[in-house]
C-alpha positions as CSV (number, residue, x, y, z in Angstrom):
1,X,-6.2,14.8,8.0
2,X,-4.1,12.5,5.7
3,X,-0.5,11.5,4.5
4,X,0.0,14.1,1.7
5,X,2.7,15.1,-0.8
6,X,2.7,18.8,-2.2
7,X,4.8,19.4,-5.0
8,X,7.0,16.2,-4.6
9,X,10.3,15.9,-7.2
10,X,13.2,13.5,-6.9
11,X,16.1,13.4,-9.0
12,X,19.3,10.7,-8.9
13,X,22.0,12.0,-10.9
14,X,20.3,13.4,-14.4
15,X,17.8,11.4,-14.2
16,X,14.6,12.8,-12.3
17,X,12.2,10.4,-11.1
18,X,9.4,11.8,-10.1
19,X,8.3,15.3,-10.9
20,X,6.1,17.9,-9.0
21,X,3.8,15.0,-8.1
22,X,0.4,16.2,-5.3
23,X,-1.4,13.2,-3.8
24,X,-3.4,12.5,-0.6
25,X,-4.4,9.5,1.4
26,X,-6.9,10.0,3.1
27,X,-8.5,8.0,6.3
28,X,-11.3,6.2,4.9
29,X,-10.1,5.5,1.7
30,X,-8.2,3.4,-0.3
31,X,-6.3,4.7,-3.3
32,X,-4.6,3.1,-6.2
33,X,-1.8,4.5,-8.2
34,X,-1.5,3.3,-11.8
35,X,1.2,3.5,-14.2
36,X,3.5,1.3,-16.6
37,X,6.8,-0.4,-15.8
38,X,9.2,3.2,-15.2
39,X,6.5,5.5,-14.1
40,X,8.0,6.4,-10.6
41,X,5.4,4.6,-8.7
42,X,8.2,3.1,-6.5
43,X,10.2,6.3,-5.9
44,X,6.8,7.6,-4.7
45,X,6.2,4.7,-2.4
46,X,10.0,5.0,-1.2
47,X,9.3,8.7,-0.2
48,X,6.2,8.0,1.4
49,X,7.7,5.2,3.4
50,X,10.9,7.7,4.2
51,X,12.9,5.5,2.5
52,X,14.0,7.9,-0.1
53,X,14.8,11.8,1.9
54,X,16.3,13.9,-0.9
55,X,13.5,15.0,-2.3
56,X,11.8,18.8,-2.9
57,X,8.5,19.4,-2.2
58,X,7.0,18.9,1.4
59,X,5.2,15.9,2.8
60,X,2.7,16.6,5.4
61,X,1.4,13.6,7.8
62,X,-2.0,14.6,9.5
63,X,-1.2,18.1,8.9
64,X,1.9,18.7,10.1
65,X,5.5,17.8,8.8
66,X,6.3,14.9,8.6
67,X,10.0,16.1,10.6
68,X,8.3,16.8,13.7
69,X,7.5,13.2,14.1
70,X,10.0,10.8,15.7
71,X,10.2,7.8,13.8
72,X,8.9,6.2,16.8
73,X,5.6,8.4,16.3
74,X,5.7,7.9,12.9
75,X,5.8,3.7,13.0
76,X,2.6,4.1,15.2
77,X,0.4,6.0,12.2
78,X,2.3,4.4,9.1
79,X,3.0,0.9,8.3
80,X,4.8,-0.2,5.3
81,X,4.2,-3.4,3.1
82,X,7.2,-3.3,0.1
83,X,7.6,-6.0,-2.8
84,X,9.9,-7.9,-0.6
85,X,11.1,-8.6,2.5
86,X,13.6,-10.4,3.1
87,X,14.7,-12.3,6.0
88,X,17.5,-14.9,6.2
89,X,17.2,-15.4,10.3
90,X,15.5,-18.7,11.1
91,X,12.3,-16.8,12.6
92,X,9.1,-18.6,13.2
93,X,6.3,-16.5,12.0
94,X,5.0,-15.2,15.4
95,X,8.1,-13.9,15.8
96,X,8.3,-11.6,12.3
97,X,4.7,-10.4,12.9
98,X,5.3,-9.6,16.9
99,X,7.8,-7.2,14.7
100,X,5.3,-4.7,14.1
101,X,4.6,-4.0,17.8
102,X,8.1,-3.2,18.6
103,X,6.7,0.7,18.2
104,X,4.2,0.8,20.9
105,X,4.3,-0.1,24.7
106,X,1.1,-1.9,25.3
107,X,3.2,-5.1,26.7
108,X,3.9,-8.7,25.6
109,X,0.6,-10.5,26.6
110,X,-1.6,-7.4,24.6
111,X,1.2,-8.0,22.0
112,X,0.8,-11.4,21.4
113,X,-2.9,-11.0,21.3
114,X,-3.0,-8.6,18.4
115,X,-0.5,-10.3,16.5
116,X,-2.7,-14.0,16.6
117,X,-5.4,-11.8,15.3
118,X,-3.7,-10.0,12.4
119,X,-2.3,-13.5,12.1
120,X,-6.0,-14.9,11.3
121,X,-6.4,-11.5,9.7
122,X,-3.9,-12.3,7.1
123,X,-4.8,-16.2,6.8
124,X,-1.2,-17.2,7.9
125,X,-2.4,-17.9,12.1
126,X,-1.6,-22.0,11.1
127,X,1.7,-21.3,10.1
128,X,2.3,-19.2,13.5
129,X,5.3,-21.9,14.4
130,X,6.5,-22.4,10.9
131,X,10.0,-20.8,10.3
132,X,9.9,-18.0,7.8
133,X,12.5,-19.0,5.5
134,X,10.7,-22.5,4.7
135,X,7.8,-20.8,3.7
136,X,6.7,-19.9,0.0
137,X,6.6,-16.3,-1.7
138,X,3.3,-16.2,-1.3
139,X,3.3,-17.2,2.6
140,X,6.3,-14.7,3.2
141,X,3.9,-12.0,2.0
142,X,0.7,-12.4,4.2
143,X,2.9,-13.0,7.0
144,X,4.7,-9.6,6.1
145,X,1.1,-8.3,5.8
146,X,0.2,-9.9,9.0
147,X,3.0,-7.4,10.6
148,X,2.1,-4.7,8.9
149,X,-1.4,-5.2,10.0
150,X,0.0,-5.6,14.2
151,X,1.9,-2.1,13.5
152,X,-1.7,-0.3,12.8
153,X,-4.1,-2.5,14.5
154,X,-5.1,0.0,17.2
155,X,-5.9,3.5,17.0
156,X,-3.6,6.1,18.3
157,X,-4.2,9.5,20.0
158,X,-1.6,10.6,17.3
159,X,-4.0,10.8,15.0
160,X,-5.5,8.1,11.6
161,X,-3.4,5.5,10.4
162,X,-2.2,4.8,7.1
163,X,-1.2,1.6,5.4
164,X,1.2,1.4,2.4
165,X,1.2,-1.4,0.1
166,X,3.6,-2.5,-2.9
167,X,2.4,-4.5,-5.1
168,X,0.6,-6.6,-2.2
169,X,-0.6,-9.2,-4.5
170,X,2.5,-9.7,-6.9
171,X,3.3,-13.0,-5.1
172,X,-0.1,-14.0,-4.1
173,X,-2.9,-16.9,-5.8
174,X,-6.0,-15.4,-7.0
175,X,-8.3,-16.2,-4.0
176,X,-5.1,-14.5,-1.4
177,X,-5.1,-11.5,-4.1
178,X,-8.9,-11.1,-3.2
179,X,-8.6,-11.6,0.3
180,X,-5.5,-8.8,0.8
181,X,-7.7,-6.3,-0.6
182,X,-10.6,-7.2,1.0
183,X,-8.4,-6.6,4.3
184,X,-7.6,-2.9,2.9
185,X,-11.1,-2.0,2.2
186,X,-12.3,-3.3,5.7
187,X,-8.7,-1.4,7.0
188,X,-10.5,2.3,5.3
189,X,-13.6,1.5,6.9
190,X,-11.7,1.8,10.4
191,X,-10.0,5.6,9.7
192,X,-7.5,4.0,8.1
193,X,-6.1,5.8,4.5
194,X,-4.8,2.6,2.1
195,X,-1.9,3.2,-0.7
196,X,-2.0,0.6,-2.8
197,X,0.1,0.4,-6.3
198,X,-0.9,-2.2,-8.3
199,X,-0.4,-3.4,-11.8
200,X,-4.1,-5.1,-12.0
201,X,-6.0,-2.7,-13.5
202,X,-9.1,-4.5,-12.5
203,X,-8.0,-5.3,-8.8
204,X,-8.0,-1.6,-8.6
205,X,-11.5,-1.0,-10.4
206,X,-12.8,-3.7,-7.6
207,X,-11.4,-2.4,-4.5
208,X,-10.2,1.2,-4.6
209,X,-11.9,4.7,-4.3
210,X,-9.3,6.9,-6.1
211,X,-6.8,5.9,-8.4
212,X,-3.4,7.9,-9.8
213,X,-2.6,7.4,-13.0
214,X,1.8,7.9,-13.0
215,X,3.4,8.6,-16.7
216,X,7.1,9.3,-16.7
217,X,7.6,10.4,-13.1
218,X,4.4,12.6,-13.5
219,X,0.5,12.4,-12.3
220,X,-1.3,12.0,-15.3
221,X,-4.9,12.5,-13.8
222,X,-6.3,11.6,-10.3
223,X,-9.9,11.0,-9.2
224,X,-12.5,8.4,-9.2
225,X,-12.4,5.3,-10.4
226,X,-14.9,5.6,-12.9
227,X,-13.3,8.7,-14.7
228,X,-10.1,7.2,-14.3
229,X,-10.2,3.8,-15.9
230,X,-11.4,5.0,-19.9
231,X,-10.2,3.6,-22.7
232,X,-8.9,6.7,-23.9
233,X,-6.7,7.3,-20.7
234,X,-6.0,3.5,-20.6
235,X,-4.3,3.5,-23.8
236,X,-2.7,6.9,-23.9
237,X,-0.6,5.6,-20.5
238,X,-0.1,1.6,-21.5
239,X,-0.1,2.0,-25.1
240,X,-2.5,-0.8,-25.4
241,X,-5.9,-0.9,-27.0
242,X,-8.3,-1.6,-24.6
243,X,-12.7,-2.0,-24.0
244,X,-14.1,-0.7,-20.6
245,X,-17.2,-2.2,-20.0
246,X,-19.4,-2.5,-17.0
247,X,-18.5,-5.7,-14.3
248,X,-21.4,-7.8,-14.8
249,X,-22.3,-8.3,-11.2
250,X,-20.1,-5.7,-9.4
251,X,-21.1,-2.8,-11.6
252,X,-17.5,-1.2,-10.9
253,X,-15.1,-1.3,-14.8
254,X,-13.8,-3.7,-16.0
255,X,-11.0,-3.5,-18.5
256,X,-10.1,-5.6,-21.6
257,X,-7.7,-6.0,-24.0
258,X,-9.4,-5.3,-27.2
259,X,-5.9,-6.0,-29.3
């Protein structure tokens, strides 16, 4: 089982974006895709989330099309976290995360019950009567991962759950950066697979189990975090110089800007 892309291109015009690109997400997991500024990491997300539809290639959700899903079906196994979301209506924040249960049917008192918990999940439950659009960057994005996190909370007889996030700590202080991916690892430890692009190199040494290094639209290398984050790899895809060293206390890499 997982959310998988076979042979994935996308082209706008002449430009093509992302180019015979395999990946898997897989329940259990949490995987980080790497890659400079223009790599195609967003195109990817967008035709994972099924933003983008123009694409070659086939994408496969628990193995089977991803077609013969309605997008009812498909809301219930995939929940989406992009950069931004923006919303001008004066919600309070209860409201916006009681969004992600508009897929299921389990009723509004069940409802309101799993969104106060991804609510505490997420750190935002004392902002529950707060409306959205006075809150800061940082608040708008754990209440959209607050959401995101009602969508998936349960399992589904439809099979695992996935969880895609973009850039989920671009807006976020170091201890909420922490805490977001300390929600995605506990999330793979449930059967749930975990997309995360990230432009942390470390974040991803810390808290991922498989990371995809993009270049120009194509997958550089893919596997383990260890063979993945090497100087030499580092440097070919930023070109920056950089150390790799053992974290002191977490014994996962951590990476350093030698100059």
């Amino acid at each position: 089982m997982s959310l998988r892309l076979r042979n994935i291109s996308l082209a706008m015009g002449t430009k093509t974006l992302v180019e015979n690109v395999d990946l898997a997400i897989k329940p259990d997991e949490v995987l980080a895709i790497l890659g400079p500024n223009g790599a195609g990491k967003s195109t990817l997300f967008k035709i994972m989330a099924g933003e983008y539809r123009h694409y070659t290639g086939e994408l496969s959700l628990n193995e089977q099309s991803i077609d013969a899903f309605s997008a009812n079906n498909r809301a219930q196994m995939i929940a989406v976290l992009p950069q931004s979301s923006e919303l001008s209506f004066a919600f309070s924040v209860l409201e916006v995360v009681m969004l992600g249960r508009l897929p299921h049917s389990t009723g509004r008192i069940r409802d309101r019950e799993i969104a106060h918990q991804a609510m505490h999940k997420a750190d935002v439950a004392h902002l529950a009567e707060s409306l959205y659009p006075s809150l800061s960057g940082g608040e708008k994005q754990r209440v959209q991962l607050a959401r995101v996190l009602c969508q998936i909370w349960e399992p589904t007889p439809l099979g695992p759950r996935y969880l895609l996030l973009d850039e989920p700590t671009s807006a976020l202080d170091l201890s909420h950066q922490h805490h977001t991916l300390a929600l995605a690892r506990e999330l793979a430890s449930q059967d749930v697979g975990v997309m995360c692009i990230l432009h942390d190199l470390n974040l991803a040494a810390q808290y991922a189990d498989n990371i995809l290094l993009l270049g120009n639209g194509k997958v550089v290398n893919q596997g383990v975090v260890e063979q993945m984050l090497t100087p030499d790899q580092i440097s070919q895809l930023y070109q920056i110089n950089v150390d790799v060293i053992k974290h002191p206390s977490g014994g996962h890499p951590l990476v350093i800007a030698s100059g």
